[in-house]
ZAMARGU-4260 file (C-alpha; in steps of 0.2 Angstrom, whole numbers, plus 5000, padded with zeros to 4 digits):
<rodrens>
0) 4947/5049/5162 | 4955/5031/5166 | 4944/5018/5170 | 4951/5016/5186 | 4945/5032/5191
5) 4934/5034/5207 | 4914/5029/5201 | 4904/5043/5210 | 4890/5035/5220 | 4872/5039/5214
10) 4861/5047/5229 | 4848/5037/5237 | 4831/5040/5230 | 4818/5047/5242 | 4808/5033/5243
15) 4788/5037/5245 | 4782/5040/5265 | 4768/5033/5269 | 4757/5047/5276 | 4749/5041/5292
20) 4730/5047/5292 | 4728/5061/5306 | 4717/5054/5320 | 4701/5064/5324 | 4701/5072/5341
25) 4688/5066/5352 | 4672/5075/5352 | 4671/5085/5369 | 4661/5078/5381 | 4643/5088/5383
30) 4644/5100/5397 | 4636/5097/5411 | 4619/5105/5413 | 4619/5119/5425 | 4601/5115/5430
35) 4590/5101/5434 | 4580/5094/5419 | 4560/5095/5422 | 4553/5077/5422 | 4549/5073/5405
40) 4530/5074/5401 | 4521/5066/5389 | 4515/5075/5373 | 4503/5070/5363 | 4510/5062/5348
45) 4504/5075/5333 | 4513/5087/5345 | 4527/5080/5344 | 4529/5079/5327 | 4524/5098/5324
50) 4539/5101/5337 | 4551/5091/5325 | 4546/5099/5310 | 4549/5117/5319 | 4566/5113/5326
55) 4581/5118/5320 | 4595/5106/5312 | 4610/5107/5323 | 4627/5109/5314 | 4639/5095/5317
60) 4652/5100/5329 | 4670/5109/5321 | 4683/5098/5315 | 4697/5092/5326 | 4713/5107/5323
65) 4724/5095/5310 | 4710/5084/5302 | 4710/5084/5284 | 4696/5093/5274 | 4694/5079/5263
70) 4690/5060/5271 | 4705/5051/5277 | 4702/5041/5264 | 4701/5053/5249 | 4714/5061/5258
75) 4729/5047/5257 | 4724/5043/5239 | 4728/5061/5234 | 4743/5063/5241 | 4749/5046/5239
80) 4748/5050/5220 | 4758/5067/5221 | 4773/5060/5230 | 4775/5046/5219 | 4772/5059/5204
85) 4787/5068/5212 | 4798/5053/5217 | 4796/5048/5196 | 4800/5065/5191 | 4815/5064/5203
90) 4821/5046/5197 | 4820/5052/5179 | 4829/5067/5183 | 4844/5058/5191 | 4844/5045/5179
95) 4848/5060/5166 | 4862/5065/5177 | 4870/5050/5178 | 4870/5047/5158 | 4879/5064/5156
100) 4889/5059/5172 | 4893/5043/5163 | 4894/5050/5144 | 4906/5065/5149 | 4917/5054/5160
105) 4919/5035/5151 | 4914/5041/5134 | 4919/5061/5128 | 4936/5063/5141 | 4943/5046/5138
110) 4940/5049/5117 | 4946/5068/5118 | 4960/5060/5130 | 4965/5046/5116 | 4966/5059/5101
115) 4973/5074/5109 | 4984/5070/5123 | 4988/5051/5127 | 5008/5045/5127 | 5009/5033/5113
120) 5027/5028/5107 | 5031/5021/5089 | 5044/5009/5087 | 5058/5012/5075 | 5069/4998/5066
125) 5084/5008/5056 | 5100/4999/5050 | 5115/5011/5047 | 5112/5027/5058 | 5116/5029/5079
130) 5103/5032/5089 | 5115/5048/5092 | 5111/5054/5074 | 5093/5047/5074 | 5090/5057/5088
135) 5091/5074/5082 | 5078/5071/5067 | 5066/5064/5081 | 5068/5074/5093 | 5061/5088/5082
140) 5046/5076/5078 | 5041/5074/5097 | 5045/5094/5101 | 5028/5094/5088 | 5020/5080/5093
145) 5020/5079/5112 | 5009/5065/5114 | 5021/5056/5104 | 5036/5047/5105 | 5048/5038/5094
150) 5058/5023/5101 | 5071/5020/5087 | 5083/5006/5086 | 5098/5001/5075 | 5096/4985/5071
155) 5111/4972/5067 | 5106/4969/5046 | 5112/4950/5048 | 5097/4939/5045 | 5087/4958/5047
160) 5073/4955/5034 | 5068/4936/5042 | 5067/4946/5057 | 5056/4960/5053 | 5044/4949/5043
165) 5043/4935/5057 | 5044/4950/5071 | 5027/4959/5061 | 5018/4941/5057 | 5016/4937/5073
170) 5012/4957/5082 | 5028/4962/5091 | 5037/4971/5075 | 5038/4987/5072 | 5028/5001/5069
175) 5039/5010/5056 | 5055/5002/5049 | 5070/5003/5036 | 5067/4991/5022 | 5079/4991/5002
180) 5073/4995/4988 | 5070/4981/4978 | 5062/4972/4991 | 5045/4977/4989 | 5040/4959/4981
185) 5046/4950/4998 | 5039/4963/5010 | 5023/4967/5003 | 5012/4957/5015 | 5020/4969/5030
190) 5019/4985/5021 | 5006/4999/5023 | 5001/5008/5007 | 5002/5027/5013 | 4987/5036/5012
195) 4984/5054/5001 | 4987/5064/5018 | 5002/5059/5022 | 5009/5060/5004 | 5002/5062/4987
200) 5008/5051/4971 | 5007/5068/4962 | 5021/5079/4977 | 5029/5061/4974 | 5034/5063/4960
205) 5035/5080/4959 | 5049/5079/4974 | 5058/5061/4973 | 5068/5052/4960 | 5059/5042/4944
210) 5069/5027/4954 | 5061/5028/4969 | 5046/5033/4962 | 5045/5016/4950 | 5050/5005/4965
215) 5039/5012/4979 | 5023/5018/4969 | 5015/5000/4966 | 4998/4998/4959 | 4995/5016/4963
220) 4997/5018/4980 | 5014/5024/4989 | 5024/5011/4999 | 5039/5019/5007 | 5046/5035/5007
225) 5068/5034/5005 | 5078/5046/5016 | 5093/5045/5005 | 5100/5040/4986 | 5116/5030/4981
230) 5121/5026/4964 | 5135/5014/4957 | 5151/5027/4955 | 5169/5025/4950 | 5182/5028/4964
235) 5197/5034/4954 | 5214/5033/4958 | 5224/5051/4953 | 5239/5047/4958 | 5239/5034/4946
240) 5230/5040/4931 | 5240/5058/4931 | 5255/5047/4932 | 5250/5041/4915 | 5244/5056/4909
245) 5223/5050/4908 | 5207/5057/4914 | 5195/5047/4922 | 5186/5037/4909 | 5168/5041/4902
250) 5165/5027/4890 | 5167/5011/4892 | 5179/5009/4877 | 5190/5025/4886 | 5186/5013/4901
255) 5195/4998/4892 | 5211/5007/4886 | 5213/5017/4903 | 5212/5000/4913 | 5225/4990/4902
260) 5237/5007/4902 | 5240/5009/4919 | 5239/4991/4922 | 5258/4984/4930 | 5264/4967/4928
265) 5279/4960/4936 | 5291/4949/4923 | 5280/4934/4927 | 5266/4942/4923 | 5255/4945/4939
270) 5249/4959/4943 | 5258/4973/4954 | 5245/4987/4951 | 5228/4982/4943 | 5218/4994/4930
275) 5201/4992/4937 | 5193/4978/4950 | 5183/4971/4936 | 5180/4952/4931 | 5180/4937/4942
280) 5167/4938/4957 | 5172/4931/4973 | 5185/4947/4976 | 5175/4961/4969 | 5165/4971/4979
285) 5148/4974/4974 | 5151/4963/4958 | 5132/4959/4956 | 5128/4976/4955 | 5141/4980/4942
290) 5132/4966/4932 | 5117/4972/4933 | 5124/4990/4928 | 5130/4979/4911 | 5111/4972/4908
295) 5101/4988/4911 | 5115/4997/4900 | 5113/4984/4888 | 5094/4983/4887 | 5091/4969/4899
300) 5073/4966/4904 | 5080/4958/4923 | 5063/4950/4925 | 5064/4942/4909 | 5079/4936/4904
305) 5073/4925/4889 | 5068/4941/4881 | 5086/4948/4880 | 5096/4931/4881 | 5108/4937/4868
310) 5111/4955/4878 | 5112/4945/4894 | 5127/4933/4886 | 5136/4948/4880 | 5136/4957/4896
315) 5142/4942/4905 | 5156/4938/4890 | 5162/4960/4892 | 5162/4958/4912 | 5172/4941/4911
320) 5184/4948/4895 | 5194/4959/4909 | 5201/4945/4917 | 5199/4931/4904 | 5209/4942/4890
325) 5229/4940/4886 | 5229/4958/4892 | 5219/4955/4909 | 5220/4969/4922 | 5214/4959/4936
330) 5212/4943/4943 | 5206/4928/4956 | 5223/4932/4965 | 5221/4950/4970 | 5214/4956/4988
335) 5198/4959/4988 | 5193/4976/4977 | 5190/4989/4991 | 5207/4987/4999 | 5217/4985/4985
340) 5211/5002/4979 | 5214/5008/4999 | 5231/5002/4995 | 5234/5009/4981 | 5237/4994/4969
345) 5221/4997/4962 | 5217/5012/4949 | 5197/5010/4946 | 5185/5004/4961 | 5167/5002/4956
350) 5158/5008/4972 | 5145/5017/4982 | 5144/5032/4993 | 5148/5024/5010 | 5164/5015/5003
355) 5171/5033/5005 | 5173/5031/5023 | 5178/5012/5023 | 5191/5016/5012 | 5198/5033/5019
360) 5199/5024/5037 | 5208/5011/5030 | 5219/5023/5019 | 5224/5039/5026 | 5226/5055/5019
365) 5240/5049/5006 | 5227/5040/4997 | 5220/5055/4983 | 5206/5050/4975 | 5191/5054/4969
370) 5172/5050/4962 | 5167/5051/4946 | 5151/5044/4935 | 5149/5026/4927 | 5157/5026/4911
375) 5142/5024/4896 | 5138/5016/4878 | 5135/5030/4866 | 5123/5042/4869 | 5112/5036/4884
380) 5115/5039/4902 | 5108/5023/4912 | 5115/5020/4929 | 5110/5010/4945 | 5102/5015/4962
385) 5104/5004/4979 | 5097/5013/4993 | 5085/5012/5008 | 5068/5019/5011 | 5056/5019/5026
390) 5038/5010/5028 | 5025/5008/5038 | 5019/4989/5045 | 5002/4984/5042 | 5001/4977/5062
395) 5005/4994/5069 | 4990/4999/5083 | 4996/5018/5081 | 4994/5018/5062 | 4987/5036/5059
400) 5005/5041/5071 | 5015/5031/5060 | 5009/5040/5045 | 5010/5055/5054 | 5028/5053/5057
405) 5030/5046/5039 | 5023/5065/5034 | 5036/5072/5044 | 5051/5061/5036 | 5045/5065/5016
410) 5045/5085/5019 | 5061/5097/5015 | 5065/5100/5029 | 5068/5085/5038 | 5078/5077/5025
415) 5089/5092/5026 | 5090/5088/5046 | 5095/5070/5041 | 5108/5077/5031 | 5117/5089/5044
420) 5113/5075/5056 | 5121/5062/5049 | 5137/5075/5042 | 5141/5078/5060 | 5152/5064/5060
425) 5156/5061/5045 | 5167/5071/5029 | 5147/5070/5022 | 5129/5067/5027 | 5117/5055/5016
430) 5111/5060/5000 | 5098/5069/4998 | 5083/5057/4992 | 5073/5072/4987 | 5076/5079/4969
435) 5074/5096/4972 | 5088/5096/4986 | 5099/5092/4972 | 5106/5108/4968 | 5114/5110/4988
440) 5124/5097/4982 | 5132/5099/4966 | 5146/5106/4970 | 5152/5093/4983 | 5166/5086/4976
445) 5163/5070/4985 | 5146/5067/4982 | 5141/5078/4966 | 5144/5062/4957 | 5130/5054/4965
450) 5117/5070/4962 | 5122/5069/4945 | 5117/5052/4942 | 5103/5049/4952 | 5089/5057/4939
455) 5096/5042/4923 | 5095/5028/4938 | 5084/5012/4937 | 5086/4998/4951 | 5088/4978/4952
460) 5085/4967/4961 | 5102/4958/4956 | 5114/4968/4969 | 5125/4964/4985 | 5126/4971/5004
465) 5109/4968/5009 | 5109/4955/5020 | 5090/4950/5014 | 5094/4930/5012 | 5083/4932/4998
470) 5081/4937/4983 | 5095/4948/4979 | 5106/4934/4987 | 5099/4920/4978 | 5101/4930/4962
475) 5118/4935/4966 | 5122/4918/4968 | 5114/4910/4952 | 5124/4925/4944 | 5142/4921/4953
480) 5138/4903/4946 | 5137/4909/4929 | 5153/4919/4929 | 5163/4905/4937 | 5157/4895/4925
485) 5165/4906/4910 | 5180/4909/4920 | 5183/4890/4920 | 5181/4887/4899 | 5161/4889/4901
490) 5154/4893/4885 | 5142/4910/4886 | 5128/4903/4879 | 5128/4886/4894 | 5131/4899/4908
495) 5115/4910/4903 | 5104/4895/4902 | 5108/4891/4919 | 5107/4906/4925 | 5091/4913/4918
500) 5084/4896/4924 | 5090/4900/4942 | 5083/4915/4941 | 5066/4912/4934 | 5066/4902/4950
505) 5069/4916/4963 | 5056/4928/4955 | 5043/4913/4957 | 5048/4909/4973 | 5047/4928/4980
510) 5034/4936/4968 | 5043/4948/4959
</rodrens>
């Protein structure tokens, strides 16, 4: 019951009457004699005492009708006593009343009101899905949860992660939000470890990626649960590469002689149809994470650079050799990566899942292509993840509902709603996050790349298309200032020292 509810007025206590003593009725007037009394004659005085001593004692005359048997006195002490008695036994008696009044309507309703059936709503920062699609996951969620509500949002992802942290700081963020994953180091402070109820580290394991499970499982405790999984694929021109009589490549020396074969050059030399977007930095989409693919290929320990300085300069000298080489298959000149290869003057496009859509709006239907794995050294399969998981802020005032809608997101079958959800309106809904959804996807030829290579990925912190204003843009700008460097005559060795420098910087500053 509200506190505002209507206080029920206690009943006056009988207070104690004050008996007033019962007046004695007159004693009757002696009746008239009916005869005349004889003169009185005087007796002798022994006579009279023998006439005392033989007379009888004459009983006191009845009580008044309503006198009390006791003396008045007696009589108000006693009952005095046994009204106040009652009145106490009374008072006591209400008083008991009014604690269970009291305890059953400001204490037990309003408690069994609060857990069981108060209106609470949970705010809800996302970044790439309509409230249209959203809505169907949550709707589900509320049908089972009644007393709960889920306000989501799309957020714009400019300037998103300064937001969310200054938004939770100061009490007015969110209760549950979409955050990437490498940012653990910059959001720890606003993210809530989940607790063993809502999902356990060893069902983590057992259900999601190694990935996710080495960037949301820190210091034992579960961060974040991701509703979908991207990995760095190879868009592939057929037109082109069937033109020439080549498959799409799966080493990286296939890689090389693919990309300089279909590579067309007018008689100046510039380039008519490039062999892969691959090379310079400023024009190439997602050129930090296809970097970063190079180092964690290579060995690179990202968050120690000095370890691997040698395995970092031969990345960044292979990366540069595409456009720096007599035989260069791409170059500063060329439009940017995604809509040369929507174009069709590009044969190889390094890209995620979602550039599907950006590029077959911008294409048509003439544009056949399709997605293949990363090419690979020799025997090892190492990819790279970039993708988005949800968490849970440390200011939320509903917490055990935000876990409780956290619980809901990690099960089968609401990554499975995502999916359709967001497949309405699309050629293909978000990959499923959850290992064992894996085999439903397989033989999407779109996305069966991504399924494939999503169980060899590892992450970095070193990528692009964030937004975070970070650490992955600081980093990705120490690393274009490297590869500029190169591109102008830089040596390999002066481009690392300033890069790994910058880095070493970054990582102090946000606690990587």
């Amino acid at each position: 019951m509200d506190n505002d509810q209507t206080v029920f007025e206690s009943p006056k206590v009988p207070g104690s009457q004050i008996v007033q003593p019962v007046q004695e009725a007159p004693l009757p007037n002696p009746p008239e004699p009916a005869f005349q009394e004889a003169p009185l004659q005087e007796e002798p005085s022994s006579q009279i005492l023998q006439n005392e001593q033989q007379s009888v004692n004459i009983p006191p005359p009845p009580p008044a009708v309503g006198s009390p048997l006791l003396s008045e006195e007696d009589y108000f002490k006693g009952n005095t006593f046994s009204m106040v008695k009652k009145a106490v036994k009374m008072l006591i008696g209400l008083i008991v009343v009014l604690l269970v009044i009291f305890l059953v309507f400001f204490v037990i309703i309003p408690n069994f009101s609060k857990n069981s059936s108060k209106q609470i709503t949970l705010t809800y920062w996302g970044l790439w899905e309509d409230s249209s699609v959203m809505q169907g996951l949550i709707s589900d969620f509320e049908r089972a949860n009644p007393n709960i509500k889920i306000d989501y949002s799309k957020q714009d992802p400019k300037q998103y992660r300064e937001r969310l942290l200054t938004r939770i700081r100061n009490g007015t963020g969110p209760d549950v939000f979409t955050f990437h994953n490498s940012w653990y180091s910059m959001m720890s402070s606003a993210l809530l470890a989940l607790p063993n109820d809502t999902i356990s580290k060893n069902d983590f394991k057992k259900n999601f990626y190694p990935v996710a499970q080495k960037d949301l499982i820190k210091n034992g405790a579960i961060y974040g649960v991701p509703l979908e999984i991207d990995v760095l694929s190879l868009f592939v021109n057929d037109q082109i590469l069937q033109s020439a009589g080549l498959k799409p490549p799966t080493t990286w020396d296939d890689f090389v002689n693919t990309a300089r074969t279909v590579t067309v050059k007018d008689t100046t030399g510039k380039i008519k149809t490039a062999g892969a977007a691959i090379g310079t930095f400023g024009n190439v989409n997602h050129a930090p994470d296809i970097i970063s693919l190079f180092f964690l290929q290579n060995g690179v320990d990202l968050n120690n650079l000095q370890s691997s300085a040698d395995r970092v300069e031969s990345a960044l000298t292979f990366y540069t050799s595409f456009t720096t080489d007599q035989n260069n298959v791409w170059d500063s000149t060329l439009d940017p990566s995604i809509l040369a290869f929507s174009k069709g003057n590009l044969a190889m496009y390094f890209g995620y899942s979602w550039d599907y859509f950006a590029i077959k709006q911008a294409a048509g239907p003439n544009l056949q292509f399709e997605i293949v794995p990363v090419p690979q050294l020799s025997n090892q399969h190492v990819t790279l993840a970039s993708y988005w998981a949800e968490g849970v802020s440390v200011k939320s005032v509903y917490q055990k509902e935000a876990f409780l809608f956290m619980k809901y997101l990690a099960q089968k079958d609401t990554e499975e709603k995502f999916y359709t959800e967001t497949a309405k309106t699309r050629a293909f809904g978000e990959p499923y996050a959850r290992a064992d959804l894996a085999p439903a996807l397989k033989t999407n030829p779109i996305i069966s790349s991504i399924i494939t290579q999503a169980p060899d990925a590892s992450s970095s912190f070193i990528v692009d298309s964030t937004y975070d204003d970070g650490l992955n843009q600081e980093s990705s700008n120490y690393l274009e200032n490297a590869v500029n460097s190169i591109l102008n005559g830089g040596s390999a060795q002066t481009a690392f020292d300033t890069f790994s420098q910058g880095i070493s910087q970054v990582l102090q500053k946000y606690g990587q």
